[in-house]
C-alpha positions in Angstrom: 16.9 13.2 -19.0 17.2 12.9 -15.7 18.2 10.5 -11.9 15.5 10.3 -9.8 16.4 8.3 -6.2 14.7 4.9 -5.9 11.5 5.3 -4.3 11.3 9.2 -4.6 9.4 11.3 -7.7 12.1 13.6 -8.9 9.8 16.9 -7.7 8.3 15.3 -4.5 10.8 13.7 -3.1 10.1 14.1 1.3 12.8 15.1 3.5 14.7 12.2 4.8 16.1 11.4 8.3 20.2 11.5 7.8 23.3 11.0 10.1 25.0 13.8 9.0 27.9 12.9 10.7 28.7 10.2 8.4 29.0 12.4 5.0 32.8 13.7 4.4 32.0 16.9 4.9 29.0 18.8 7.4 27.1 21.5 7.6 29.3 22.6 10.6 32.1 23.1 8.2 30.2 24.8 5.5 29.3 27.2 8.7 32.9 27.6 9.5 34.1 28.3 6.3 31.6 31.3 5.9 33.2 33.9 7.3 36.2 33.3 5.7 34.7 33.2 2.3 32.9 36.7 3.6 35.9 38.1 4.5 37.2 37.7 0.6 34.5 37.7 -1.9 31.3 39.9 -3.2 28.5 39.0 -1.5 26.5 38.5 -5.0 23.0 39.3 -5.2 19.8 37.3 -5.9 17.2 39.0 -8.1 13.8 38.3 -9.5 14.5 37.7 -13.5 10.9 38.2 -14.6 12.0 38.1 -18.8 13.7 34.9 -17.5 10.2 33.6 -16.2 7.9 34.8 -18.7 10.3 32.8 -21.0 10.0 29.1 -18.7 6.7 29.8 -17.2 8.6 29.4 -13.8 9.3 32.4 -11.0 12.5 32.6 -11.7 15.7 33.9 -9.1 19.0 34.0 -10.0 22.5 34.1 -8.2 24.6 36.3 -9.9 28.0 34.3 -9.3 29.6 35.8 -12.5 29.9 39.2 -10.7 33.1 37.8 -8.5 36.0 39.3 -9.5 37.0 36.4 -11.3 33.5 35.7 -12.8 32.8 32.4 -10.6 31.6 31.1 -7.6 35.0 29.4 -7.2 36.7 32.0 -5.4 35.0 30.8 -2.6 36.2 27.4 -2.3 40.1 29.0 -3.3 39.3 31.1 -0.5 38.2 28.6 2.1 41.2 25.9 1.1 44.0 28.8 0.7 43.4 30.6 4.7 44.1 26.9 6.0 47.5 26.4 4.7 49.8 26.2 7.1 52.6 28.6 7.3 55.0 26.3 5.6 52.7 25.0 3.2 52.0 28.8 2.2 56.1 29.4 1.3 55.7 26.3 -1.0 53.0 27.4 -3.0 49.8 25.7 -4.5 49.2 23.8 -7.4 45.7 22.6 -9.3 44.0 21.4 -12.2 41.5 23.4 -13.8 39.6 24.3 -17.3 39.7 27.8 -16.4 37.6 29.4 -13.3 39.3 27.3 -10.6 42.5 28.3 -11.8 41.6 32.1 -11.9 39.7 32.2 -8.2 43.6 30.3 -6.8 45.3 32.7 -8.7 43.6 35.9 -7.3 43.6 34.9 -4.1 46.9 32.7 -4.2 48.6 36.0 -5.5 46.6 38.4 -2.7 47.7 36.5 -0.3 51.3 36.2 -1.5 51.1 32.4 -2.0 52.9 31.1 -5.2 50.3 29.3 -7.5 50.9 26.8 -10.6 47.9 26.0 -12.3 48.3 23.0 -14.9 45.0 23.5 -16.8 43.9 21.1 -20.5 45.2 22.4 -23.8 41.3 22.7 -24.7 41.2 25.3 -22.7 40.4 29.0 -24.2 42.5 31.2 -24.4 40.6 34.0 -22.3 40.5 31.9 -19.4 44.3 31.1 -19.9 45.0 34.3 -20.5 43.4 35.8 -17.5 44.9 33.1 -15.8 48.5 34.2 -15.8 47.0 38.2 -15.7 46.3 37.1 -12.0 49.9 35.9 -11.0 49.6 32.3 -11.9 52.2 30.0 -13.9 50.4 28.3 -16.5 51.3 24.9 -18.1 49.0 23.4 -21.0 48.8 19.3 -20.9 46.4 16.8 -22.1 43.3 16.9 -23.5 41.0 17.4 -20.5 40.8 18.0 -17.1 41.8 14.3 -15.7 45.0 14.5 -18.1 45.8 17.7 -16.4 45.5 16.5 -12.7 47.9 13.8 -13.3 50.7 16.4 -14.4 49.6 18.9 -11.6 49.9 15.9 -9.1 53.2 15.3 -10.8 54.4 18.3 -10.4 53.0 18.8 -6.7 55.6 16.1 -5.7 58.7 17.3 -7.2 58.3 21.0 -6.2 56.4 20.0 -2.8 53.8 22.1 -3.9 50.4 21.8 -1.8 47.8 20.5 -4.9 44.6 21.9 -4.2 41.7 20.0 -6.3 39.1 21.9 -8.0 36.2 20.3 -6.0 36.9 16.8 -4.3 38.2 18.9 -1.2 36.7 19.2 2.6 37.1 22.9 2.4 36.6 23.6 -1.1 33.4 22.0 -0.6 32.6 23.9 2.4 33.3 27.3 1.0 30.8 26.4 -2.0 28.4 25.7 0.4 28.6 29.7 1.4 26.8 30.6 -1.9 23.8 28.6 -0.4 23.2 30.2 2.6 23.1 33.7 0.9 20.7 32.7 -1.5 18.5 31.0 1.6 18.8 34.3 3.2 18.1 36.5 0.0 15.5 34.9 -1.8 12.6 33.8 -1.1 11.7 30.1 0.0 12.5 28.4 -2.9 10.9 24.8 -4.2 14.2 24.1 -5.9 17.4 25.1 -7.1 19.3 24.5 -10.4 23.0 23.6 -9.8 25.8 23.2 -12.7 27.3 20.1 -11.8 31.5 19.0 -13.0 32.9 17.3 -10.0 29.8 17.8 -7.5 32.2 20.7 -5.1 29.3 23.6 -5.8 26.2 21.1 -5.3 27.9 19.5 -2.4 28.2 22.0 -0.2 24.8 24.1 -1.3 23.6 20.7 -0.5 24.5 20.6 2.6 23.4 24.0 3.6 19.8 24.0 1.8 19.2 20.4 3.8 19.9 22.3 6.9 18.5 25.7 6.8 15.6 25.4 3.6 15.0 21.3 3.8 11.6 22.3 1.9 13.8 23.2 -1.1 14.9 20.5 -3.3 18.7 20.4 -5.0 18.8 19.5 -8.4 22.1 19.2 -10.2 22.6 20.1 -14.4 25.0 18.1 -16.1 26.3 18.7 -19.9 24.9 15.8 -21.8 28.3 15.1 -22.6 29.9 14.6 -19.6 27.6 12.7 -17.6 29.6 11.3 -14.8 27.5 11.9 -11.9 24.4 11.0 -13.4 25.7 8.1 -14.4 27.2 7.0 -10.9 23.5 7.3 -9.4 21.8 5.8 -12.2 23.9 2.7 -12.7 23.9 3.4 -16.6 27.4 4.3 -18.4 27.1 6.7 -21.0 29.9 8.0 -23.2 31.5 10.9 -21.8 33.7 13.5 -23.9 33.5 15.9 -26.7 33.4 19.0 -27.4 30.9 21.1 -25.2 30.3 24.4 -24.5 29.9 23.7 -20.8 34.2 23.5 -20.3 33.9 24.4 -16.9 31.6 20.9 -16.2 33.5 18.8 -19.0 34.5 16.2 -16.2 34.7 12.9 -16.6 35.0 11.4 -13.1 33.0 11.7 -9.7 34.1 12.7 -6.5 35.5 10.4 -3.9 33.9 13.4 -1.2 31.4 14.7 -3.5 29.3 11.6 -4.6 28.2 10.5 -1.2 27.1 14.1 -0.4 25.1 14.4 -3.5 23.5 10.6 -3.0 22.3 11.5 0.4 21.4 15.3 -0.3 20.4 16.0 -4.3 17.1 15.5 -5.5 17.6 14.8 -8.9 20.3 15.1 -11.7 19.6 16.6 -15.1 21.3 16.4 -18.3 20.9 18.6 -20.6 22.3 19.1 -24.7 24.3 21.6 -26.3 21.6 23.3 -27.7 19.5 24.4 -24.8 23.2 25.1 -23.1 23.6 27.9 -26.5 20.0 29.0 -26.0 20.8 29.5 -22.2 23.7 31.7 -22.7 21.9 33.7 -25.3 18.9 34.0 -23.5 20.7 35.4 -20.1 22.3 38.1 -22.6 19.5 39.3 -24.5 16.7 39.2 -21.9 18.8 39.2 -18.4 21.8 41.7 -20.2 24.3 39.3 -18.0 27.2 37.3 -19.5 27.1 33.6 -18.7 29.5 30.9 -19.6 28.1 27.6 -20.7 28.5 25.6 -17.3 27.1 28.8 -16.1 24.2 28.4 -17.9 23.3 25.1 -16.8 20.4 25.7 -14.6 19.0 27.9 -17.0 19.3 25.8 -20.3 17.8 21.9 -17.9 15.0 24.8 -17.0 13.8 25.5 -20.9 14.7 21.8 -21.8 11.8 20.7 -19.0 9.7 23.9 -18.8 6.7 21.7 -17.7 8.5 20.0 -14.7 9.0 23.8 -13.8 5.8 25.7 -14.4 4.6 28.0 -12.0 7.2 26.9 -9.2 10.0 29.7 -7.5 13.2 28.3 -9.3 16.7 29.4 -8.3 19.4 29.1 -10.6 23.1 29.9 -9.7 24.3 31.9 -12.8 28.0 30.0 -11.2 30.4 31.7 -13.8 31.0 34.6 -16.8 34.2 33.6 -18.6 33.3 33.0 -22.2 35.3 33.0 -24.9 33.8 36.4 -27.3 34.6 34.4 -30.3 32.1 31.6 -29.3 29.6 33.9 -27.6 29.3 35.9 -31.4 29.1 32.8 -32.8 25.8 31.4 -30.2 24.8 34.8 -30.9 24.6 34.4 -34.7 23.2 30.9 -34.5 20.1 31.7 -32.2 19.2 33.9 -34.7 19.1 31.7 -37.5 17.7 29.4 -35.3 14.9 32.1 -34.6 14.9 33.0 -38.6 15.8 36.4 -37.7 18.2 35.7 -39.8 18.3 33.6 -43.1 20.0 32.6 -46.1 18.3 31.8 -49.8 20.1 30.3 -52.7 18.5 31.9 -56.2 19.0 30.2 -59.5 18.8 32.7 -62.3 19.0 34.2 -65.8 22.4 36.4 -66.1 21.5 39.4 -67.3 21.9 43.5 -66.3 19.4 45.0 -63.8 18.3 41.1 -62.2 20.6 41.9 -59.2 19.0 45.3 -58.9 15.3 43.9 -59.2 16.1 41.4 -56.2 17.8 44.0 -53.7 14.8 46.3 -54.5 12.4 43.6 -53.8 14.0 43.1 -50.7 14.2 46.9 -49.3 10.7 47.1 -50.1 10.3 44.2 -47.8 12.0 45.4 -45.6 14.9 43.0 -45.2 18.5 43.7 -44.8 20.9 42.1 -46.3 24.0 41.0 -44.6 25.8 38.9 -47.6 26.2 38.4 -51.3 27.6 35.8 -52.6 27.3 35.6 -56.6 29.1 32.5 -58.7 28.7 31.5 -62.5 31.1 28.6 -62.3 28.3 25.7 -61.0 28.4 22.8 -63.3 24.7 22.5 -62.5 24.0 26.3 -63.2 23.1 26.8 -66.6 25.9 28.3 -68.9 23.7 31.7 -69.5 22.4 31.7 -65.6 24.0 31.9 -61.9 23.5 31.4 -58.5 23.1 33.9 -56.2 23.3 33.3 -52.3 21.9 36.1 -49.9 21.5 35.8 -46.0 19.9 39.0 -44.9 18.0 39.9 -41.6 14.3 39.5 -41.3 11.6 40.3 -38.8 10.7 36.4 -37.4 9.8 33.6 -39.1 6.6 34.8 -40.9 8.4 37.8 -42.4 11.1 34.9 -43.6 8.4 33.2 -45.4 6.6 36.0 -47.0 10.3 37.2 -48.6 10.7 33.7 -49.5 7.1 33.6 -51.5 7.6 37.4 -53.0 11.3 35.9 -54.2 9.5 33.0 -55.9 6.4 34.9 -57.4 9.0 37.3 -59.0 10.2 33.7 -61.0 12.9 33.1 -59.5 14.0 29.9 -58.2 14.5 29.4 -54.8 16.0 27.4 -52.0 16.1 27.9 -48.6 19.8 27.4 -47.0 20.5 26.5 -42.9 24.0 27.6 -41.3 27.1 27.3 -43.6 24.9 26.5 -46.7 23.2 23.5 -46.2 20.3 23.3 -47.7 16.7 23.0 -45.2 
């Protein structure tokens, strides 16, 4: 699903004539802010992902954000806001909301700079971004249930300890530190027909925005949005959609649009994407497996709107910004385990059978001559719907690919047994 600007096609939408002066934020700040962001962060490369395009049919190039020292792009907006503190707002301190990569990049740099930083972030958070959080010198204070919850306490805060609040992306030079990551990738890659942008508040899109309209205009913005949490999509479109829930994509779980941002990305972004949790899980696990690079769901974005339109793609130079690496190991195991049921690499059968010695044996030698290995065994007699002289037996083993799951499935069955095929936790196909 996607916003395509009256009167434009979403892929050949021609360069307009804008007043740039009237947007809140220029590309004569995103210029400034450069070498200030330089001064501070990697310079992170852009390289040809050729498993990545064999996969999408596109020539793919990706921005390798999570290689900051934090793991995300957002060090360079901390960066950018943080060196224009005045002297007295520096002894204060700094205060923000964040789901987690914000609040590390203020952190870092709050702390490397000797500026005091307060992050208030949601209790949703996980705990490895919280975690790494305080590792970097913040104060840390759970409250509410997402990001907009937590800006009302930060804000609260802000004004009783006359803290300097510092918002993750609807910021002059936040925005204009983002914007740094586009001119790299304009100067590293080659020209590209469009770029794939994770999109929360709009700070990252804004300013790359800005600087692709200026230095590559032939290079169209597109923003990725978590299906979920649709806010700028539906600002453009006119079209309210629910927004909340649980998504993988924490980092662009935001519910609201930016007073600074949304112009920006009306006058400046192609088109906006939304894509589901399953291409976002299928994203991170393809950036693993065939890129051997960590990705966080937001940070997956581009990636997962790429193999959820691979036609709208096909045989075009892509860039994706890979914007952050911070993902809880608990939930990458478990994408990891689900792509490969989703592949059938691995799968689970439910036999019905006679209880009696050497059957057990007869299946597990069935199966090593088939070569599959199984993973689990689970063996109950207590079924009401089992008979009193039989059981159920429950295996999940590993198999080749699909066709080697059906051909264990068939020997299984011509041995006489009765069987059933199971999804993830049990449920029957």
């Amino acid at each position: 699903m996607s916003f395509t600007p009256e009167g434009s096609h979403a892929m050949d939408r021609p360069s307009a004539t804008l007043d740039a002066s009237r947007l809140p934020v220029t590309f004569a700040d995103v210029e400034a802010a450069r070498p200030l962001v330089s001064a501070a962060v990697v310079r992170t490369p852009v390289l040809r992902a050729p498993r990545l395009s064999q996969l999408t049919g596109a020539d793919v190039y990706v921005k390798y954000e999570n290689v900051q020292t934090t793991a995300s792009f957002k060090e360079r907006g901390a960066v950018a806001r943080l060196v224009q503190l005045t002297p007295d707002e520096a002894r204060r301190g700094v205060i923000a909301m964040s789901a987690g990569n914000h609040a590390q990049a203020l952190a870092y740099h709050g702390t490397r700079l000797g500026i005091s930083t307060t992050i208030v972030m949601p209790e949703t958070t996980p705990q490895v971004k919280v975690l790494a959080t305080e590792a970097y010198g913040a104060h840390v204070l759970l409250h509410g249930e997402g990001v907009a919850e937590a800006g009302l306490k930060a804000r609260e805060i802000a004004g009783a300890e006359r803290r300097v609040f510092v918002h993750p992306y609807d910021d002059p030079f936040v925005i204009a530190g983002q914007g740094s990551l586009a001119l790299e990738m304009i100067e590293d890659a080659p020209l590209l027909d469009c770029v794939l942008v994770p999109v929360g508040g709009g700070g990252l899109i804004s300013g790359m925005a800005l600087a692709f309209k200026a230095r590559s205009p032939e290079t169209q913005v597109i923003g990725v949005e978590a299906a979920l949490y649709p806010a700028v999509w539906s600002a453009l479109t006119g079209t309210a959609r629910p927004s909340g829930g649980p998504t993988l994509a924490e980092g662009i779980a935001v519910r609201d649009t930016g007073a600074l941002t949304l112009p920006i990305i009306r006058a400046l972004v192609s088109d906006v994407m939304l894509v589901e949790e399953s291409a976002l899980e299928r994203a991170v696990n393809a950036l693993l497996t065939l890129q051997k690079t960590l990705a966080e769901g937001a940070g997956a974005a581009g990636l997962a709107a790429l193999l959820t339109e691979p036609e709208r793609f096909r045989g075009r130079k892509v860039g994706l910004v890979l914007s952050g690496g911070s993902i809880d190991p608990r939930v990458l195991a478990a994408i990891l385990m689900r792509e490969l049921e989703r592949d059938q690499r691995v799968v689970s059968f439910r036999l019905t059978l006679v209880d009696r010695p050497g059957t057990l044996g007869r299946i597990t030698t069935l199966l090593g001559r088939m070569g599959a290995n199984i993973l689990e065994v689970h063996h109950r007699r207590t079924f009401l719907d089992v008979p009193a002289k039989g059981t159920r037996l429950d295996l999940t083993m590993e198999t080749r690919d699909q066709t080697h799951a059906q051909e264990i499935e068939a020997a299984l069955t011509a041995e006489g047994f009765q069987v059933q095929r199971l999804g993830a936790g049990g449920a029957e196909w």
